[in-house]
N, C-alpha and C positions, 0 to 999 in steps of 0.2 A: 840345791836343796839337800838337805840331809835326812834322816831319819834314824833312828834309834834301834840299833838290830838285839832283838830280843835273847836274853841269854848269856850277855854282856853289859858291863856296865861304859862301854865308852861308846863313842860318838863314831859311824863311818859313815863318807861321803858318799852319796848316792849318785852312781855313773849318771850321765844323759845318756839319754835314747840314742841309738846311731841313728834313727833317720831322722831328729834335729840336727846332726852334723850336716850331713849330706844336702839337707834343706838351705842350712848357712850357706856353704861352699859354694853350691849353686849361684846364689841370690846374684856376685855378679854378672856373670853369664845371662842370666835372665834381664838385668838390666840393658845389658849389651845388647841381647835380641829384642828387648824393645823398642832400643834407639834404631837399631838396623831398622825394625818394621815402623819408625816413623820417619824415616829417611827417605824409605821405599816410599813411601805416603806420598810425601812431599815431591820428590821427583815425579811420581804420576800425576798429581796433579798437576805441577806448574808445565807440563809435558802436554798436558788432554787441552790444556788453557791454551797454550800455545796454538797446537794445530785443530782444536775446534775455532778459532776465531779466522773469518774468510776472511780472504786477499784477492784481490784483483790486480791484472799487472796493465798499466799502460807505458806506452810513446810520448815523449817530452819532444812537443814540435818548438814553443818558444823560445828565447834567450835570454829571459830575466833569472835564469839561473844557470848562466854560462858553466859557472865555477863548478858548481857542486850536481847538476843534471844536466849535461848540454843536450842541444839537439840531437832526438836519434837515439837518447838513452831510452831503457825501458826502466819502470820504476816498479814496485812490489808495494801494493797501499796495504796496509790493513784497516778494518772497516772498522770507522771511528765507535760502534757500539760496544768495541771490548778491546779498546786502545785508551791512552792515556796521552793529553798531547804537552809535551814538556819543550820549553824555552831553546827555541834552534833548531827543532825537528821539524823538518819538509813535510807540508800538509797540502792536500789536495781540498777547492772545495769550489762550490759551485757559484755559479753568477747569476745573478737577474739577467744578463743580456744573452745567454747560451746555458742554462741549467744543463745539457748535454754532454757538454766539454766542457771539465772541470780544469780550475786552473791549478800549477804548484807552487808555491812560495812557502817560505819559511816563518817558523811561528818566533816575531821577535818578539814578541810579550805576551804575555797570560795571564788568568783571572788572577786579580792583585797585586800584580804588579803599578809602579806608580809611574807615571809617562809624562813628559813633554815636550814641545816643540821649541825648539831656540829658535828667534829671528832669523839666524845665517842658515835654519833648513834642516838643520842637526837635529836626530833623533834622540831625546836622553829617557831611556828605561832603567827604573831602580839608580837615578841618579848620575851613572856610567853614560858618555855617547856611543850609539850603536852602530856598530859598523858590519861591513861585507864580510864575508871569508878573506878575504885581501887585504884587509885591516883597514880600507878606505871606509871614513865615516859617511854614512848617510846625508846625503846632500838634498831634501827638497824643491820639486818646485815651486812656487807662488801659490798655485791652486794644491800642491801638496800639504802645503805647508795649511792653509787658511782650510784645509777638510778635517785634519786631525789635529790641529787647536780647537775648533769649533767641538771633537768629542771629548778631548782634553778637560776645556772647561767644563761640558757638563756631565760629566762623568768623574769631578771635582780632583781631575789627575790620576785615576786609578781604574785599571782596565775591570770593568765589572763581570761578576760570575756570568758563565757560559759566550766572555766576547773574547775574541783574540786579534791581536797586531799583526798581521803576516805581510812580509815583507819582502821583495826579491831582491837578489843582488846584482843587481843595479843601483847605484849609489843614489839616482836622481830618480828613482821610483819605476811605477808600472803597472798593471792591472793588478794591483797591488791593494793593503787599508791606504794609502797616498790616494787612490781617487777612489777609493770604495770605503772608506772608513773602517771602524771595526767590526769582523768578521764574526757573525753569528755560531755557534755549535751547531745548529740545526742546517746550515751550508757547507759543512764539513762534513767532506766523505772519506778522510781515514789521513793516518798516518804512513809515510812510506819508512816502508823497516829496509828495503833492499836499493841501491841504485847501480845499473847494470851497462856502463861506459861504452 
């Protein structure tokens, strides 16, 4: 801005104030301390998320998960109300025939995924055959096979919201969706985050 000093007929540049300077200067620093304080944010929350959600630890007495839980192992669930359960991750959950003892198997499909049964017993999710940690594919029995065609078809090949496919590894099945079909959310008692050999 200029203005007109009296007394003179020419034009001089009128300074800034110094503390627009000092205001400028700043301005990054200030930017900086606000990224630090929503960094700090972020960390405490995903931090509070973490250890307010409860975990329970049990004992893996079965076999159907030789590979990845053997007998003996203790497992760290966290409880399916503030878990998320994603394609592969060991889930615990319970049965009609012992609501008590929960079982483990793995989650091999989930809501929207598309599924079906081949004649030779082979499980196909999202089109791929599903196999063990071993890379052995999924081998059905007869009554495996004729339980999850029957949800197959009427679930028009697509695992519907809140069902899941869990599966142990065991190639030819187990207390498994193979004779229990698909697995309800509301029989699901959590996720395990930890397994302890």
């Amino acid at each position: 801005m200029e203005s007109i000093i009296k007394g003179g007929s020419h034009l001089v540049p009128e300074k800034p104030a110094l503390h627009n300077i000092s205001v400028l200067a700043n301005r990054p620093r200030m930017y900086i301390a606000a990224l630090v304080l929503i960094a700090i944010c972020i960390v405490w929350y995903a931090v509070s998320r973490a250890t307010a959600c409860p975990t329970t630890s049990y004992e893996v007495r079965g076999t159907s998960l030789d590979e990845s839980a053997p007998p003996g192992s203790h497992v760290t669930v966290a409880a399916i109300s503030c878990t998320t359960i994603h394609r592969g991750d060991l889930v615990l959950f319970n049965t009609p025939a012992d609501p008590k003892a929960p079982v483990i198997k793995r989650a091999a499909g989930i809501p929207g995924d598309t599924f079906s049964i081949a004649t030779s017993g082979s499980v196909i999710i999202n089109g791929n055959e599903a196999a063990v940690p071993s890379g052995a594919p999924y081998q059905l029995t007869t009554n495996g096979i004729t339980m999850l065609d029957l949800y197959a078809t009427d679930y028009h090949h697509t695992i519907p919201p809140k069902s899941y496919l869990l599966l142990g590894d065991v190639p030819s099945g187990a207390l498994d969706s193979s004779r229990l079909g698909l697995i309800s959310l509301q029989e699901i008692v959590g996720v395990v985050t930890r397994v302890q050999k």
